[in-house]
N, C-alpha and C positions, 0 to 999 in steps of 0.2 A: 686489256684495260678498257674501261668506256668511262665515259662520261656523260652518257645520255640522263634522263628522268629513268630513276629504277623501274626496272620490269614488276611486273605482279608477284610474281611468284617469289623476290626478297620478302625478306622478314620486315613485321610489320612494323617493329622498332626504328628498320632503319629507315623506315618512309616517316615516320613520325620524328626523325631527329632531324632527316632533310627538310618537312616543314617547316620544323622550330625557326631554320639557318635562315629559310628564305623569306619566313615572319622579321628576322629581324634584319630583313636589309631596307634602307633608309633610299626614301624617294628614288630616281634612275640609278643608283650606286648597282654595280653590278654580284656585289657580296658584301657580307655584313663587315661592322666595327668591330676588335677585341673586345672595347670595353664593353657592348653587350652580352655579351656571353655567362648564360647565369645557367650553370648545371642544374640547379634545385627547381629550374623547370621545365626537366623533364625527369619527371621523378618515375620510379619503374627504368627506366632506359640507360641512366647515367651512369650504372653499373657494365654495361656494355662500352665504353669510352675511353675513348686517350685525349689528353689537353696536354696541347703539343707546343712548344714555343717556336719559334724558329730565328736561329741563327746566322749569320752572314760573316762571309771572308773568312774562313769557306763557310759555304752551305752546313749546316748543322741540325738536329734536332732536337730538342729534352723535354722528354715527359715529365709535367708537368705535375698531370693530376692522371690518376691510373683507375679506372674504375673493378670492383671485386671479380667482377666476373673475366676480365681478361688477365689479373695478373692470375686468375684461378685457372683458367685455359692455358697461357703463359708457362706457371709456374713457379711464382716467385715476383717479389715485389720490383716495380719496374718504376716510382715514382721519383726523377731526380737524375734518371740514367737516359743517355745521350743514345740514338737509336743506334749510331754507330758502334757501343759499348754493349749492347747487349748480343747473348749469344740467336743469333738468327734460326728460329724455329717457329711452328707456328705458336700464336698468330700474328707475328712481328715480320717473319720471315719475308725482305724482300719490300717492306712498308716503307725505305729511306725513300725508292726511285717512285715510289706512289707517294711521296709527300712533296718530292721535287717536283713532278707533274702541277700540283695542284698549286704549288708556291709559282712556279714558270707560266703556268696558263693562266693564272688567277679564277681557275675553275674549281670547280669541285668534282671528283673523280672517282669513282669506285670498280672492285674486280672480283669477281671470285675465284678462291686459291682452295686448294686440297683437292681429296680423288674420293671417289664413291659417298659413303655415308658419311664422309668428314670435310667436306666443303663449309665453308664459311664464305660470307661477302665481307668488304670492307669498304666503307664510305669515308670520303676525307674531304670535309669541309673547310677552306681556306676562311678568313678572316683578316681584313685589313686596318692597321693600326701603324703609324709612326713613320708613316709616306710608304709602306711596301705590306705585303704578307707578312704577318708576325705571329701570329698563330693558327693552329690547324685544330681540327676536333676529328678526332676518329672514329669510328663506330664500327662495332665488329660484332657481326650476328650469326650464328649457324645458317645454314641451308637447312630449310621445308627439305623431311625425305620425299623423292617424285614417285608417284606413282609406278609400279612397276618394277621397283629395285629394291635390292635384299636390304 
């Protein structure tokens, strides 16, 4: 898992969804508000996304809003359903303890998960609201095939 500034070689969606995040964080805050979070701008990209709520005592998640292309990856619709409720495959597979990351660091955090041709990255944007992390934005892209592999 890192958390650094994406590398070059992510998809360029997700460097463009991480600008959005850090356009809208306000004076020294060191991550944005919920209530800024406006999907319709980043049009093309949003279809890649999960709008993530986040819950407390215990820790909880629920998809909010589920963008086409992931519940298309997915398989099946995922908007409404608690992360711990759905069945763990990709590209959810394993996204609870990378949401808990990003809600415990108040960072934003990304990984890439799969093997060969079927790697994807996944970025999770925290967002702060209501004195704690209250919502997250996911974004989930394929991996560029690299040069040199089938």
């Amino acid at each position: 898992m890192k958390s650094a500034s994406l590398a070059a070689e992510i998809d360029d969606d997700l460097i463009r969804i991480q600008d959005y995040w850090q356009q809208l964080r306000r004076g020294e805050n060191s991550i944005p508000f919920s209530d800024d979070i406006n999907l319709a701008s980043l049009p093309g990209t949003a279809q890649r996304t999960l709008l993530i709520e986040v819950f407390y005592d215990p820790l909880r998640f629920r998809i909010d809003i589920a963008g086409a292309r992931v519940e298309e990856q997915y398989g099946g619709a995922l908007a409404g359903r608690f992360l711990d409720e759905v069945t763990p495959h990709a590209p959810l597979e394993g996204l609870s303890v990378l949401c808990q990351t990003a809600v415990n660091k108040h960072m934003h955090c990304y990984e890439i998960r799969g093997r060969g041709d079927h790697q994807y990255a996944r970025l999770v944007l925290p967002f702060w609201g209501n004195g704690h992390v209250d919502m997250l934005l996911v974004a989930i892209a394929p991996r560029p095939k690299r040069e040199g592999t089938n």
